[in-house]
N, CA, C and O atoms as a GROMACS GRO file, in nm:
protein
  420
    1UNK      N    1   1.044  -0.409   2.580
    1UNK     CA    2   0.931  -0.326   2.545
    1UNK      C    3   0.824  -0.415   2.482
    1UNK      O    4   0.863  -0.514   2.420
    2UNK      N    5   0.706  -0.392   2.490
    2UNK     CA    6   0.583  -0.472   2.471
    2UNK      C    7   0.496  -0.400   2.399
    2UNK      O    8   0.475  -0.281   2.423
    3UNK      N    9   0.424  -0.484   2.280
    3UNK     CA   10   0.321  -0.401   2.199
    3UNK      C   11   0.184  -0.426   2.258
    3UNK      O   12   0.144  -0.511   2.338
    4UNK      N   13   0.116  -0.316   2.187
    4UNK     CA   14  -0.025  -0.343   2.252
    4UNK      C   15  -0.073  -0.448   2.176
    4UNK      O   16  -0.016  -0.473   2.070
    5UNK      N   17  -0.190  -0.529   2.220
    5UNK     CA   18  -0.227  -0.636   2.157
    5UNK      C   19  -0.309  -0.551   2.044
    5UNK      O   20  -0.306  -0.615   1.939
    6UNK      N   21  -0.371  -0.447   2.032
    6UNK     CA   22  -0.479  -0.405   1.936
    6UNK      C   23  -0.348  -0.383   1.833
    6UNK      O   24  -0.366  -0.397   1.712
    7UNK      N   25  -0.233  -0.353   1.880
    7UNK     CA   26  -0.140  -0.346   1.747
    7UNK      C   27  -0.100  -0.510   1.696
    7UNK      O   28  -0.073  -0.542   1.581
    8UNK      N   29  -0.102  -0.570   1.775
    8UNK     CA   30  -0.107  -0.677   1.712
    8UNK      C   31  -0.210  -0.735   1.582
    8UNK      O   32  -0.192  -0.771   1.465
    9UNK      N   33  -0.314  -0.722   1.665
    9UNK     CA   34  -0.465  -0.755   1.594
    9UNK      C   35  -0.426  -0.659   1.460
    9UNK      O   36  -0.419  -0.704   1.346
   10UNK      N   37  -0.408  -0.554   1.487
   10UNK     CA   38  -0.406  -0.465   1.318
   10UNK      C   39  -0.323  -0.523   1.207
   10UNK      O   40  -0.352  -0.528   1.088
   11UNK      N   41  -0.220  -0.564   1.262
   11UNK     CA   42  -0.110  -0.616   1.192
   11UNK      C   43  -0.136  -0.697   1.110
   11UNK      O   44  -0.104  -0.694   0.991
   12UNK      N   45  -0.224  -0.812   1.191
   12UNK     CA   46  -0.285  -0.922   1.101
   12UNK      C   47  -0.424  -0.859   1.027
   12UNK      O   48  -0.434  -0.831   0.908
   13UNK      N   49  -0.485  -0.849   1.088
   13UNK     CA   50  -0.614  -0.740   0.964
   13UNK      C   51  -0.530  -0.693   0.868
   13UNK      O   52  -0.574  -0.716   0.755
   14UNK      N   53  -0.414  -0.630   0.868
   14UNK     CA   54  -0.371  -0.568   0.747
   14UNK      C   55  -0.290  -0.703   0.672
   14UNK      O   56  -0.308  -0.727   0.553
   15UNK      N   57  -0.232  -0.756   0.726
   15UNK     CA   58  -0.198  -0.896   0.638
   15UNK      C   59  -0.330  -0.960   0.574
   15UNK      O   60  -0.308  -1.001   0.460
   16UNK      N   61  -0.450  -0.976   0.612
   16UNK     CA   62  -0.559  -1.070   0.545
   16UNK      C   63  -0.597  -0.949   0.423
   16UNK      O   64  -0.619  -0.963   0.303
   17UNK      N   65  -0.595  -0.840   0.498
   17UNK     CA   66  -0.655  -0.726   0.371
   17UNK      C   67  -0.618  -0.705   0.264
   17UNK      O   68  -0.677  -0.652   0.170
   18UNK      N   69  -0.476  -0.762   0.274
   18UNK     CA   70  -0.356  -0.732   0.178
   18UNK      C   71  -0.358  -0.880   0.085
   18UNK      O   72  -0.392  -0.882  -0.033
   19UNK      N   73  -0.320  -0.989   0.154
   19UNK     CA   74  -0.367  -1.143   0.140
   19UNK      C   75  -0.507  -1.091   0.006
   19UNK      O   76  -0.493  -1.082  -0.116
   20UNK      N   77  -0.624  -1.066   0.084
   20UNK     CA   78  -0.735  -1.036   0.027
   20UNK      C   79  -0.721  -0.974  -0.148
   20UNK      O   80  -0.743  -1.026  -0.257
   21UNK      N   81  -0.665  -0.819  -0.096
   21UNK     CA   82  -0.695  -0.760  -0.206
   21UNK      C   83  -0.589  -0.833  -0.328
   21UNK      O   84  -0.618  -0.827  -0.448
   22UNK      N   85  -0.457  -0.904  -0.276
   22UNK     CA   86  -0.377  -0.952  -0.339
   22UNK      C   87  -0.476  -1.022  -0.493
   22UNK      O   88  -0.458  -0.994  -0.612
   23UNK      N   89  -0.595  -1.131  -0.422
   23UNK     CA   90  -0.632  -1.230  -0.523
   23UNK      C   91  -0.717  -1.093  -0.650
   23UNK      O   92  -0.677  -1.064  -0.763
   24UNK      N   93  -0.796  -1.055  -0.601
   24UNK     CA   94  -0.823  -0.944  -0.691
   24UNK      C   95  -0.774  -0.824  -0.794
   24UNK      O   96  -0.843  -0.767  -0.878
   25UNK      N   97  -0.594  -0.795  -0.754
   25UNK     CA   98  -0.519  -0.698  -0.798
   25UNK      C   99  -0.433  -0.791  -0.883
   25UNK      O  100  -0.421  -0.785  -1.005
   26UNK      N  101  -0.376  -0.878  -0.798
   26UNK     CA  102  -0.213  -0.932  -0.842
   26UNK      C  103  -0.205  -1.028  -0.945
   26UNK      O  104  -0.318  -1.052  -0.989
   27UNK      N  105  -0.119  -1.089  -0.999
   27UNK     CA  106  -0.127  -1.204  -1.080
   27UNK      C  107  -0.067  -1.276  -0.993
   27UNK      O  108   0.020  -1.249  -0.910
   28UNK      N  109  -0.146  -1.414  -1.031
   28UNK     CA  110  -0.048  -1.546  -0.873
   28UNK      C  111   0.075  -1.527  -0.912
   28UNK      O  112   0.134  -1.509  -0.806
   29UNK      N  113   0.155  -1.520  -1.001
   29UNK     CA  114   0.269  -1.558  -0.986
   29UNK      C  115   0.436  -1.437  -0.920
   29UNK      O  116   0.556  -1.448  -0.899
   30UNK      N  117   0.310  -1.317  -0.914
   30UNK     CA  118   0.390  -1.173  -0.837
   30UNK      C  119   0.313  -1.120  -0.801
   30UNK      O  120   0.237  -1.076  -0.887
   31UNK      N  121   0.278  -1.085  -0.636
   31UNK     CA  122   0.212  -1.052  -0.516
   31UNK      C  123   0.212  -0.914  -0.566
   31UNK      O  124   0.105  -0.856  -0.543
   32UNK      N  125   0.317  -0.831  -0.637
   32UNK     CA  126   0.351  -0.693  -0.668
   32UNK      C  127   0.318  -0.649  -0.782
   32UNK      O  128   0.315  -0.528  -0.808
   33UNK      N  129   0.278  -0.776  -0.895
   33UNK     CA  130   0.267  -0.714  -1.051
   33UNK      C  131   0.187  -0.570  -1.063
   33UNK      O  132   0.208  -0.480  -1.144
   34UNK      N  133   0.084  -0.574  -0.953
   34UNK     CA  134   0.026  -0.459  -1.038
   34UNK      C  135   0.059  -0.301  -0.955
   34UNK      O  136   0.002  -0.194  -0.972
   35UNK      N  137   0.149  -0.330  -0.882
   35UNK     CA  138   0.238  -0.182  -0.860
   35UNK      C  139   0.373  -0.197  -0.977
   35UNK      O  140   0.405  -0.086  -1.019
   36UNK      N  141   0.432  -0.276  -1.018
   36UNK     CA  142   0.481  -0.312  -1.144
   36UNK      C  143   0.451  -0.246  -1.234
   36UNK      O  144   0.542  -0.169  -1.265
   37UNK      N  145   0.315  -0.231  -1.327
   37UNK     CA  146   0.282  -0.198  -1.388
   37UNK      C  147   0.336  -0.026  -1.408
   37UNK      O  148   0.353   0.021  -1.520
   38UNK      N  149   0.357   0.045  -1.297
   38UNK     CA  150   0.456   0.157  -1.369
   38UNK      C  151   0.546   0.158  -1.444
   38UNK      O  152   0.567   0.246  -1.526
   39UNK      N  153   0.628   0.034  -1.423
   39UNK     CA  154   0.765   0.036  -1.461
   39UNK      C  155   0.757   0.028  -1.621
   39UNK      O  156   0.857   0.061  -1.684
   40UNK      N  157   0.633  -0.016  -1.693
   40UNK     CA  158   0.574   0.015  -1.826
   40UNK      C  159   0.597   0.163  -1.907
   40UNK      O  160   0.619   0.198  -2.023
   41UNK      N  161   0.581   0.228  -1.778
   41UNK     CA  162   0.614   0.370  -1.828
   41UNK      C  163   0.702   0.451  -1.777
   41UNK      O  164   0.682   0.572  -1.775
   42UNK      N  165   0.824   0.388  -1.721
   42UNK     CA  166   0.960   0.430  -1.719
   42UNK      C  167   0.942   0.450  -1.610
   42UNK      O  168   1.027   0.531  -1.571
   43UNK      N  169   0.854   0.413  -1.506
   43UNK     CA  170   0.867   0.464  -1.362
   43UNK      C  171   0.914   0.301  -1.270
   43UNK      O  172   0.887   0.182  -1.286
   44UNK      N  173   0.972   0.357  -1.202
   44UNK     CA  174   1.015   0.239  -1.098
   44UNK      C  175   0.880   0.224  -1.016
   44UNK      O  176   0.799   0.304  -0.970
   45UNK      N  177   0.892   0.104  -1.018
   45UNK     CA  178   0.737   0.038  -0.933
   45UNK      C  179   0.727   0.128  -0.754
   45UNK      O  180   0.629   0.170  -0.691
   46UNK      N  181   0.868   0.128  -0.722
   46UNK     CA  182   0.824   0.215  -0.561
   46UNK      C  183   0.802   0.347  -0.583
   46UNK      O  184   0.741   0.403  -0.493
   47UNK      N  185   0.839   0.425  -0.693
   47UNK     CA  186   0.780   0.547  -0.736
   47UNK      C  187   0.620   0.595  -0.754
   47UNK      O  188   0.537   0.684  -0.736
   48UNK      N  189   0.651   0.438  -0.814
   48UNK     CA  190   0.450   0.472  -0.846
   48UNK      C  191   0.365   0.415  -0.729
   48UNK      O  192   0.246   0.446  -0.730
   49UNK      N  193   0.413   0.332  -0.624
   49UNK     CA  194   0.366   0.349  -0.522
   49UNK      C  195   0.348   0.432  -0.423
   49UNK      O  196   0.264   0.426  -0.333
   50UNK      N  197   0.453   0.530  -0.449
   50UNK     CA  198   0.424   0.626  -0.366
   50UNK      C  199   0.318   0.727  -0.432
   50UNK      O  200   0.270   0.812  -0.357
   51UNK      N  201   0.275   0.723  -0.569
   51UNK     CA  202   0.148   0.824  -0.595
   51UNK      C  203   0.008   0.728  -0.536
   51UNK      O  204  -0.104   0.773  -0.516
   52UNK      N  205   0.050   0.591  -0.517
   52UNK     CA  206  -0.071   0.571  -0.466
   52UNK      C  207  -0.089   0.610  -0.283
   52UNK      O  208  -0.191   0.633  -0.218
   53UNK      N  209   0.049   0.608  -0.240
   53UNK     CA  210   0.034   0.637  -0.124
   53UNK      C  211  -0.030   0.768  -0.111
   53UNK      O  212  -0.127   0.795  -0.039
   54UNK      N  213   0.060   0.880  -0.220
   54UNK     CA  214   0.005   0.984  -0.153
   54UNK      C  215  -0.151   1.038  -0.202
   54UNK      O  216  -0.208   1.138  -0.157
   55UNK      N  217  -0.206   0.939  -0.312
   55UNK     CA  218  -0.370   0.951  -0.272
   55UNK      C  219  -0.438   0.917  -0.219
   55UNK      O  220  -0.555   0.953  -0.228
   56UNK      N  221  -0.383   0.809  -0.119
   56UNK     CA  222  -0.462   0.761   0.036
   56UNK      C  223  -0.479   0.904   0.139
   56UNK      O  224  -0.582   0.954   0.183
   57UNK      N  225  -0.284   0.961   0.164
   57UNK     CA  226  -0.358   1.104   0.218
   57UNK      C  227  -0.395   1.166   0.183
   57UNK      O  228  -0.449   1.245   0.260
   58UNK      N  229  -0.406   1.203  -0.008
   58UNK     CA  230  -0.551   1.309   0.010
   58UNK      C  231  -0.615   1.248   0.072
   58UNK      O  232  -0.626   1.289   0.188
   59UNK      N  233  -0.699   1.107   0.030
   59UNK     CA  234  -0.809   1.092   0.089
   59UNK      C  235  -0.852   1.092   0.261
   59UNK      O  236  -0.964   1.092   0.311
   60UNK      N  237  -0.720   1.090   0.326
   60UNK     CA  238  -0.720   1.057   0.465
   60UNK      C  239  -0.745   1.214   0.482
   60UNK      O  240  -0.861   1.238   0.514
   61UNK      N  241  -0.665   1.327   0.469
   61UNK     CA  242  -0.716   1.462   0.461
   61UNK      C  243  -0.833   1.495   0.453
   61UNK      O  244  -0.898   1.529   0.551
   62UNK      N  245  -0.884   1.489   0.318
   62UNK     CA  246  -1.032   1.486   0.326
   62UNK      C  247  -1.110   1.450   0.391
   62UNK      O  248  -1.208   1.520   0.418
   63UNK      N  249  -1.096   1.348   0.430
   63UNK     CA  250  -1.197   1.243   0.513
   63UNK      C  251  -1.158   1.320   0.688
   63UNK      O  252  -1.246   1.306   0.774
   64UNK      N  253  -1.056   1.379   0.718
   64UNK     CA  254  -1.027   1.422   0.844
   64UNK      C  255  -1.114   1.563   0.854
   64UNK      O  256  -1.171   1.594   0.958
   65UNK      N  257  -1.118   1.638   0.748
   65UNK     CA  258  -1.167   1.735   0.699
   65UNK      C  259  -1.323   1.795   0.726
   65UNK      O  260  -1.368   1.881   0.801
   66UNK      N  261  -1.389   1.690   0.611
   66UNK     CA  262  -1.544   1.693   0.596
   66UNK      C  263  -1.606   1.624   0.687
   66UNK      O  264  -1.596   1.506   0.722
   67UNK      N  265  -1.680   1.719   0.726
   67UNK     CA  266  -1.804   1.623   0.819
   67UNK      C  267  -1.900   1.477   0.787
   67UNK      O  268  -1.926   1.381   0.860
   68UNK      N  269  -1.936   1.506   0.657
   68UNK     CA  270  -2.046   1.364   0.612
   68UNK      C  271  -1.896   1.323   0.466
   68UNK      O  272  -1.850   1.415   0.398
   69UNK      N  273  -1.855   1.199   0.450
   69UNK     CA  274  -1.806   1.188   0.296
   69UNK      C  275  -1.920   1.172   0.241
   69UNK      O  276  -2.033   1.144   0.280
   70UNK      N  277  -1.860   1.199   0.121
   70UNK     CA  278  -1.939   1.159  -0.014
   70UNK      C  279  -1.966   0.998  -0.050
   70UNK      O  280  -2.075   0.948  -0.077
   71UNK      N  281  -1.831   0.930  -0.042
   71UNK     CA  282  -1.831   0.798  -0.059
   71UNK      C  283  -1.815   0.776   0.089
   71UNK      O  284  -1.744   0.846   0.162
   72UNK      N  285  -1.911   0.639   0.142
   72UNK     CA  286  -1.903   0.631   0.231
   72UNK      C  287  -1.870   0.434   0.261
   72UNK      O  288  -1.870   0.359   0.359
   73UNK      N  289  -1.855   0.424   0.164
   73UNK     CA  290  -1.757   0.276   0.147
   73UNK      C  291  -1.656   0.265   0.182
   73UNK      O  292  -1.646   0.151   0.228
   74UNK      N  293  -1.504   0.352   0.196
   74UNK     CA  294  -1.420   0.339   0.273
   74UNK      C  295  -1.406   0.453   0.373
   74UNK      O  296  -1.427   0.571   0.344
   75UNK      N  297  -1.371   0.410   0.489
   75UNK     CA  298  -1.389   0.484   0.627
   75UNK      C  299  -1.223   0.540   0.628
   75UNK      O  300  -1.148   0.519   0.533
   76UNK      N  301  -1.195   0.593   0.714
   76UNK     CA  302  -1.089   0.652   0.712
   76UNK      C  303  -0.992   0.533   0.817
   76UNK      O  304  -0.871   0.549   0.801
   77UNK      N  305  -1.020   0.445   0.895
   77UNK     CA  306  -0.983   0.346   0.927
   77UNK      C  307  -0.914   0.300   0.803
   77UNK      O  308  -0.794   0.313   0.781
   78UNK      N  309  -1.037   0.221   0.691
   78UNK     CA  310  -1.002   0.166   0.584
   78UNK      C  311  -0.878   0.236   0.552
   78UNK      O  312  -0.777   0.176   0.590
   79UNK      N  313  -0.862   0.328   0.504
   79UNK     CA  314  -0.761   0.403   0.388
   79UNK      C  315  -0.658   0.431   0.515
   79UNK      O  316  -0.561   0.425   0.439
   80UNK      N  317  -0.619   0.447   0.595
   80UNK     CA  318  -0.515   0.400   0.690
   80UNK      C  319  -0.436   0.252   0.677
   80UNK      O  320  -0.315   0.232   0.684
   81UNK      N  321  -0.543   0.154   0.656
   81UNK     CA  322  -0.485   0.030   0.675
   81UNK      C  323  -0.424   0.040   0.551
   81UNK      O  324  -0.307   0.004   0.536
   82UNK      N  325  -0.503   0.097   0.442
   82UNK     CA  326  -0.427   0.074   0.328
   82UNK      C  327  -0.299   0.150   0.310
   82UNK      O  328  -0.214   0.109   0.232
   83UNK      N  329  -0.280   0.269   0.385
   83UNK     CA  330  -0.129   0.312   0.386
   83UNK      C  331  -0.082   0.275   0.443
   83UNK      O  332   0.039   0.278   0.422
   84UNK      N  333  -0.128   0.212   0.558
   84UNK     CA  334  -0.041   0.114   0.648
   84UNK      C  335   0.030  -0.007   0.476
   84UNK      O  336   0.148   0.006   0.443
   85UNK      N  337  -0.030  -0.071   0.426
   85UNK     CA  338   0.003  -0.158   0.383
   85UNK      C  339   0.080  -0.138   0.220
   85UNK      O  340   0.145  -0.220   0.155
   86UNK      N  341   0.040   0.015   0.184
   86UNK     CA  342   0.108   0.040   0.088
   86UNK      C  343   0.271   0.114   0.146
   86UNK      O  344   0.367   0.121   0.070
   87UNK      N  345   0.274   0.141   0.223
   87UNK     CA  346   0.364   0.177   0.327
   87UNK      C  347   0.508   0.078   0.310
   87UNK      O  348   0.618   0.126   0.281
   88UNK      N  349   0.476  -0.104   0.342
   88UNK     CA  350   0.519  -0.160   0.352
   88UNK      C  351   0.548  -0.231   0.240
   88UNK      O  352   0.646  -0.305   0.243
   89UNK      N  353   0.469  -0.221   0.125
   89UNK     CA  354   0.459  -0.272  -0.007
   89UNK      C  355   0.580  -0.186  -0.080
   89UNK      O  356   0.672  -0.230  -0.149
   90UNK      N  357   0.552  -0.053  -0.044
   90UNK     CA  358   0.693   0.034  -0.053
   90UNK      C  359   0.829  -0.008  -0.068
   90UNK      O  360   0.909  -0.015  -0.161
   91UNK      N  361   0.828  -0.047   0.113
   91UNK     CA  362   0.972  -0.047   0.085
   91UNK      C  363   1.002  -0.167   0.069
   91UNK      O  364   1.122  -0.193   0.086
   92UNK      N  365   0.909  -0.282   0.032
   92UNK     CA  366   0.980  -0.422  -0.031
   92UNK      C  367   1.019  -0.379  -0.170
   92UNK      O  368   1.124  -0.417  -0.221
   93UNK      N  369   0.930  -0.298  -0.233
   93UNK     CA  370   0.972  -0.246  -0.387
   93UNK      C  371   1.097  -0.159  -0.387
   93UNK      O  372   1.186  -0.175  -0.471
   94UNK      N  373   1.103  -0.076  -0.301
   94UNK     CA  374   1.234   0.013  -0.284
   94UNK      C  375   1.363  -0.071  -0.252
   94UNK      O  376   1.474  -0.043  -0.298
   95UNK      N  377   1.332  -0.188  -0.161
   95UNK     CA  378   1.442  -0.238  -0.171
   95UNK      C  379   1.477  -0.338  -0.285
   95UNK      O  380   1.598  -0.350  -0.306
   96UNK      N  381   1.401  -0.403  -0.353
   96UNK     CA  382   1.417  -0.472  -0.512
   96UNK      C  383   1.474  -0.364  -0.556
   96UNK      O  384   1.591  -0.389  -0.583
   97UNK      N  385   1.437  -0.216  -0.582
   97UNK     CA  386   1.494  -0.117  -0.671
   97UNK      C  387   1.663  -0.076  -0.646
   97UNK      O  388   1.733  -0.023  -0.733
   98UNK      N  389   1.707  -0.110  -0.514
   98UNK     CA  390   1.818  -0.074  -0.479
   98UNK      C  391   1.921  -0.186  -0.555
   98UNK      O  392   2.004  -0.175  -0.646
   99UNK      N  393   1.858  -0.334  -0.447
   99UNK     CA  394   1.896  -0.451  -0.552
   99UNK      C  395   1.984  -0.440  -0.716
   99UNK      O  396   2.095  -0.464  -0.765
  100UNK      N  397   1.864  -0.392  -0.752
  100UNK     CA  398   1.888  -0.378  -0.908
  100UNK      C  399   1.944  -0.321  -0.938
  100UNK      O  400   2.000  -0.366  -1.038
  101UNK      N  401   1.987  -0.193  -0.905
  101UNK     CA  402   2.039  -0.072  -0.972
  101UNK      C  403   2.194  -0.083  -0.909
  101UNK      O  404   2.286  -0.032  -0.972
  102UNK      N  405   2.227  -0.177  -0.738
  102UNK     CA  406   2.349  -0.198  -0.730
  102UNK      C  407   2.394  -0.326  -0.803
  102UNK      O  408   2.513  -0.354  -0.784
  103UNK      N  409   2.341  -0.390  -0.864
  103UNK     CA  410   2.355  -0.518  -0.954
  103UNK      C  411   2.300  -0.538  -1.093
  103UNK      O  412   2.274  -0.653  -1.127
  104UNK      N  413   2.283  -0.450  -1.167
  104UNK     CA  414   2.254  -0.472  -1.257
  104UNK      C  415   2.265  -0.524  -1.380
  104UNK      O  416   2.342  -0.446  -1.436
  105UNK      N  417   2.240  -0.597  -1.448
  105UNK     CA  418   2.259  -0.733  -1.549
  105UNK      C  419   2.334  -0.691  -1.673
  105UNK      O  420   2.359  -0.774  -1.760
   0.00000   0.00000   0.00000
């Protein structure tokens, strides 16, 4: 079975986007620190990724919704890629969380 090349091409757009937003969000020394940052408040980091996931689909809802957005800085493309990529950010955190909790120190 064979992918389409435009799925290809996305794949990597969402790797540079991610790459990208990495230098702006993360600390160099954990690609993940700042989905981390739940775990501050007793939440497991893939937990609190999933509230960010699921305010991409509000926003993907909305945006499927209304005719003109309001904000018109991210497109609904945009906020796709980004659940595309929080998607996957997911379950690298979900699986650290399994990790841990079957091994724990």
């Amino acid at each position: 079975m064979t992918r389409s090349k435009r799925f290809d091409e996305l794949v990597e757009e969402i790797k540079k986007l991610h790459e990208m937003k990495n230098r702006d969000y993360a600390e160099e020394d954990d690609a993940l620190s700042n989905f981390r940052i739940a775990e501050r408040f007793g939440i497991p980091a893939w937990k609190g990724c999933l509230v960010r996931i699921s305010d991409k689909f509000s926003r993907i809802c909305q945006l499927a919704t209304k005719s003109e957005p309001s904000v018109k800085s991210e497109t609904i493309i945009d906020t796709l890629k980004d659940l595309a990529t929080y998607s996957l950010i997911c379950i690298e955190l979900y699986e650290q969380w399994q990790g841990a909790e079957a091994n724990p120190t």
